[in-house]
Structures are given as C-alpha cells and as structure tokens.
N, C-alpha and C positions, 0 to 999 in steps of 0.2 A: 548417395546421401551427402557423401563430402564436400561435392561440388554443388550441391544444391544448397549447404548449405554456407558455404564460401560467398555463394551468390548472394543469398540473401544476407550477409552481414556484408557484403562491398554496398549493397543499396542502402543499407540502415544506416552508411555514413554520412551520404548527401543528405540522406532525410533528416537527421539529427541533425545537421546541419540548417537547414532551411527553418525548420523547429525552431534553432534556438535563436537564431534571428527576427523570426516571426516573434516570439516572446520576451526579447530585448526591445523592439523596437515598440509594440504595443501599451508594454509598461513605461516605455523610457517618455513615450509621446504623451503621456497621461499626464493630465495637469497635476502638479507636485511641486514642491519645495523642501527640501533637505533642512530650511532656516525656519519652515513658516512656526516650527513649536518655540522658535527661542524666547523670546524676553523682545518688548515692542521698543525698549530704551540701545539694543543693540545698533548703532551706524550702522549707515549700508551699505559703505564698505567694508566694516568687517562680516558681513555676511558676505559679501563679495566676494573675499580671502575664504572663509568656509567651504563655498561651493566649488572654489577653486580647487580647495586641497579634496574637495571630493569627487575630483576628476572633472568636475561637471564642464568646465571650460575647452575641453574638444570637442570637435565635430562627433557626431554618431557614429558613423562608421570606424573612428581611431578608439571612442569609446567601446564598442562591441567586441573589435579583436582584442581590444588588449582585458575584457571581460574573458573572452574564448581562452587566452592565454593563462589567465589565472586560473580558470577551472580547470582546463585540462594539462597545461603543463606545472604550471605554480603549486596547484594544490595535492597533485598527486607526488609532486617531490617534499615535499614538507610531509604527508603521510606516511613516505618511504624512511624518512629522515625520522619519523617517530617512534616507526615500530620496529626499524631492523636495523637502526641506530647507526645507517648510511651517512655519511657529510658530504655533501654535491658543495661546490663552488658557490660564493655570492648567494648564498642563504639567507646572508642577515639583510642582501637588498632586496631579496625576492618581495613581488606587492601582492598581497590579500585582498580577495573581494572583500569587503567590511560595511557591517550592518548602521545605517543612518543613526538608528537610534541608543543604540547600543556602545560603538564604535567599537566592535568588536569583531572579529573573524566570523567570516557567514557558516562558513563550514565547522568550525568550532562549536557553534549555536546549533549547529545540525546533531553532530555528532552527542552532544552531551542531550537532545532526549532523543536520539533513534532507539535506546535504549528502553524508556519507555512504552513507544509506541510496540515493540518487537513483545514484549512481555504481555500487555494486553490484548492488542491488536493480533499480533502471530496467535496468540494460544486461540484466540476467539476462533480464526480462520483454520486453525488443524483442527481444535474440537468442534467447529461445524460440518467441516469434511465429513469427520469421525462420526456423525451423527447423520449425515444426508446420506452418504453409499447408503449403508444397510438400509435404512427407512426406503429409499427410493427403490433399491431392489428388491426386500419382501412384499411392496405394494403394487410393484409390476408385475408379479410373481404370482402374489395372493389379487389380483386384480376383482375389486366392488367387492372385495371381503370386510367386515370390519375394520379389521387392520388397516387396509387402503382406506377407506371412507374417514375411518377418525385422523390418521397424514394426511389425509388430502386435506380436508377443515381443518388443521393443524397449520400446517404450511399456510394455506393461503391468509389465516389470523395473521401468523408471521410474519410475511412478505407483506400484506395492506397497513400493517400498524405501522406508523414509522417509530425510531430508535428515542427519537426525542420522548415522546410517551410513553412506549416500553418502561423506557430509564427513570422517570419521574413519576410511576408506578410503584414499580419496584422498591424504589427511592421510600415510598411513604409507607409501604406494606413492612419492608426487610431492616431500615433503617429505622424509621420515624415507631411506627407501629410498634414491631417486635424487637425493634434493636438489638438485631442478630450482626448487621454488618454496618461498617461506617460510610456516609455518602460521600465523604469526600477522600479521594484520593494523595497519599499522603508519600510526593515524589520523594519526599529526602529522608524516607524509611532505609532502614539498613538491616538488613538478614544477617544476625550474628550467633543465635542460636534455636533451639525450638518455640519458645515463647513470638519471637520476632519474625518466624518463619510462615506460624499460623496467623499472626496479623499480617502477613502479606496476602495470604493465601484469602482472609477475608474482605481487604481492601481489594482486591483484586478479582472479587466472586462477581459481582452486580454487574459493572463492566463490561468482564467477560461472558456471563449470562447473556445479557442484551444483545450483544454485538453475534455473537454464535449462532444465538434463535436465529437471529433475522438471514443472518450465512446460509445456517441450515433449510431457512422457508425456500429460499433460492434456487440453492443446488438439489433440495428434494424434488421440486417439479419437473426440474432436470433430467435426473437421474431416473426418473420412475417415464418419463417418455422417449428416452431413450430407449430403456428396456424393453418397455412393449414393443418400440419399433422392430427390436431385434429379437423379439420372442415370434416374431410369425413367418422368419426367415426360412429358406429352404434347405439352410446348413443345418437349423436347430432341428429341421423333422429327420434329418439325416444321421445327426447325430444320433437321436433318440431311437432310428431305428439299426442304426449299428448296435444296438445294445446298453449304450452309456449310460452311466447313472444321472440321476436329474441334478445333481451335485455337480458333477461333470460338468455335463452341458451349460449349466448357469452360470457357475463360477468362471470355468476355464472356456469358453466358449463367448456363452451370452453376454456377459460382465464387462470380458476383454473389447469387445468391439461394440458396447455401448459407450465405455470411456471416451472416446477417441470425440466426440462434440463435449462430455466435459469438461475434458483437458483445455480445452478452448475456453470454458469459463472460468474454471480455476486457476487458468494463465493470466487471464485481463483481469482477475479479481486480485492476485497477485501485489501489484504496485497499489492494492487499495493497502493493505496493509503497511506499505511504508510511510504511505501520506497520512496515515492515521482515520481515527473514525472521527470528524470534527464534531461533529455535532456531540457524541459519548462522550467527547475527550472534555468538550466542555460542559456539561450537566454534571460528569465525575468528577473535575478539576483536576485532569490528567494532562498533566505539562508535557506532552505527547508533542512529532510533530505536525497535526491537527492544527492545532489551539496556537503553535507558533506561526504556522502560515496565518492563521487570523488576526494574530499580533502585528506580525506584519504589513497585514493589509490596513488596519485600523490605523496603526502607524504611517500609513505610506511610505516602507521601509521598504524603497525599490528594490535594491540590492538583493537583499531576503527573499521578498516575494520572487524576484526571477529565479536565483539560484534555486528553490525548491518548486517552483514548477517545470523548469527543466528537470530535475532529476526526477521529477514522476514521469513525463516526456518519456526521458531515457530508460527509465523502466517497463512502460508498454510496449516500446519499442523491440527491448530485448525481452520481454518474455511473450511477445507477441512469436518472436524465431523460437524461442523453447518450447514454445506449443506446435509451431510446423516438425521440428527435430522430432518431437514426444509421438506424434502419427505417425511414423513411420515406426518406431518404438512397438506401439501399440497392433499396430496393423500390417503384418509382411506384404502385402499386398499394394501397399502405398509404394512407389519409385519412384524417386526424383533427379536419377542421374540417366 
C-alpha cells in the first residue's frame, strides 16, 4: 500500500503540473484587458504602466513560473508566517498573486469566504451522506417494498430537478409565503449568543435543504445498486448460512464492500464542496466561493479565475489518491504493493 501509494503521488506531480499550465495558458490567451474597465479619458500610456506593473509585460512562460512560484513557494510561506508566527527572510519583497479588480491578494479573497462555503456547502454534503447510506441500504434490503418504491421516486424527483428551482421554490413557499426563514444569506452575521445562533441556524436551513436533497438523490441510487449488487454474492449466502445474524451480514459484511464504488463518488464529490454550489450560492446570496469564481469571471479577473480553478484541479487530484488509499481501507482483498 506504501508503495503504491508513493507512486501514485510522484505521478500527481507532473500531472498538476501540466494542469496548471494548461489553465494558465488558456486563461492568459483569452482576449482580456486588465484596463479595459478604467475611465476612456485615461492616456495610453498610462495604461501601458498599469499592465506593466501587472506583470503583463513578460513573455508567458516568465509569466507562469513566476505564477508557480507565488502559489507554491510565496503563498505557503506568508501562511506559515501567519499562523505559527514563523519570519522567513525578505518577506516584505515577497510578490502575491493579486486580483485585477480588486488589487488585492488572491488568496486572501480565497481564504475570507472558504469559510462560507465549508458551513453551507460541508454541512449539505455530510447531511446528504447522512441521509443517502441508510435510505439506499434499507431499499436494497427491502427491495420493490414500499419503502424502496417511495426512495426510488424520491431520489429521482431529486436528482431531475435542478437546485436552481428547488431554491426558488422553497424560496416563495418558507420565505415569501410562510416567512419562516430569510432568503437571503446574510455573510457578515456574527454568532454571539442564542438569539444569533438560531438566526444562523435559519439563514442557513434553505441552502442547506437544497443542496443536501439533491447530495442525497445522487448518492441514494448509488448506494441502493451497489447493495443489491452485493446481496446475491456467494459470501452473503455463506455468511447466512454459518448462522450470522442478518445484522451481521448486512452491516458487517454487505455495507463494507458496497462502499468501496461509493467512496469513489463521495471522493470526486469532494472538491465540489470547496468550489461551492454556484448556482445555491447565488439564488441565496451566499458570498461562498461559488459566486466569487463568477465574480471573477464577469470581471475578467484572470488572476482569480486561474488561482481557483487550479486549486479545484488540485483537489480532484488529491482526493482522487484518497479514494485509491480508502479501497484498500475498505476491502483486504485489494493489493497494491
């Protein structure tokens, strides 16, 4: 397993590598201008000077290492220097990727709504977990029982509706209607006692609702064909006739080695959580980052948009290896050394 998995993180370097070349160069080559929002009475050399001081005046290749360099050596020593209140050398020359429109640190922009995004987005994705296992195992279980037939038609309502109309549903039923919960998302709430606690908790219900169903529609079809796959195996009639309890067998048995094609989806679903749910994020007015990558884009905020499409990149990447790791985890039977 060591070496197998050695391996595969020596190849996830070249491949992030090629990645994020491919996504520098894509973006960089796309017709843009850093000036074009300014003011028309601006000379054109001083926009000249602008694009200058924004690198823009190297070749592509001098532009991309010295991008490479900021992400991976610049920006992790300025993080080190934050939190464990380290001082490295020449800190105060060190250079920051920095957002066109903003002029501001890209990863600073990152950092102040990952927060967001983790609160909504995370919780949606654990309580959709939470709600697809069970569902999907008592309906492989109870298979063309009621139970299964109203999941099945459950799920696939789910999974067909998109989140856009979920949201804008809900939106007129829980907000507009009954004015139980507020539609808009309100980032610069502060949690300071019980009163401000439960207004999080209801800013943060609708959201969450939406995005969870639609988790749950997903990983439910999942999970419940997995299960039958592995309820007609020749382990489970074995089991059943060593005497084990149907407890037994399902939980500790059937459960275990249905997982093992979930885990696969739950790993690629993964890095959806940190890109945010874009579309929820803006129906809610959740300054997630979602809704900043669209900021970006609208803006033509090169900078931005590259830096967070790389680090989605980088997240499928690595939890693409967490799901190889997790099979063997899950399955003794899997060898990779």
């Amino acid at each position: 397993m060591f070496t197998y998995t050695l391996r595969r993180t020596l190849i996830a370097i070249p491949t992030l590598l090629v990645i994020s070349f491919i996504i520098f160069a894509l973006l960089d080559l796309a017709p843009n201008d850093p000036t074009g929002n300014l003011p028309m009475t601006i000379p054109p050399e001083v926009r000249e000077k602008i694009r200058l001081s924004l690198g823009l005046g190297e070749p592509l290749p001098v532009r991309y290492f010295l991008w490479l360099k900021q992400f991976f050596v610049n920006e992790p020593l300025n993080i080190i220097e934050q939190w464990f209140g380290i001082k490295f050398e020449g800190s105060e020359d060190r250079l920051r990727v920095q957002s066109w429109a903003t002029r501001s640190p890209v990863v600073d922009l990152i950092v102040e709504r990952i927060p967001q995004t983790l609160w909504v987005v995370g919780m949606s994705f654990v309580l959709g977990i939470l709600i697809a296992v069970p569902i999907g195992v008592i309906s492989a279980y109870k298979q063309y029982s009621w139970f299964d037939q109203l999941g099945t038609f459950i799920s696939m309502v789910g999974f067909s509706v998109p989140t856009f109309f979920t949201g804008v549903l809900l939106i007129i039923i829980f907000s507009v209607k009954l004015q139980w919960f507020p539609s808009i998302y309100d980032t610069n709430h502060v949690v300071e006692d019980w009163p401000s606690f439960v207004f999080q908790v209801k800013q943060m219900f609708l959201p969450v609702l939406v995005l969870s169903l639609f988790n749950a529609a997903q990983l439910t079809r999942f999970m419940r064909a997995s299960m039958l796959d592995n309820l007609d195996q020749d382990y489970v009639r074995t089991a059943r006739a060593k005497g084990m309890s149907e407890k037994v067998v399902l939980l500790l048995h059937v459960l275990r080695n249905s997982l093992i094609p979930i885990v696969t989806v739950i790993t690629l679903l993964i890095p959806q959580v940190f890109s945010g749910a874009i579309i929820t994020e803006q129906i809610f007015r959740v300054n997630g980052l979602g809704q900043l990558l669209i900021i970006g884009i609208q803006g033509a905020d090169i900078p931005l948009v590259q830096t967070l499409t790389f680090i989605f990149a980088v997240l499928i990447v690595v939890f693409n290896l967490v799901a190889d790791i997790l099979y063997g985890i899950l399955d003794p039977r899997i060898r990779y050394d």
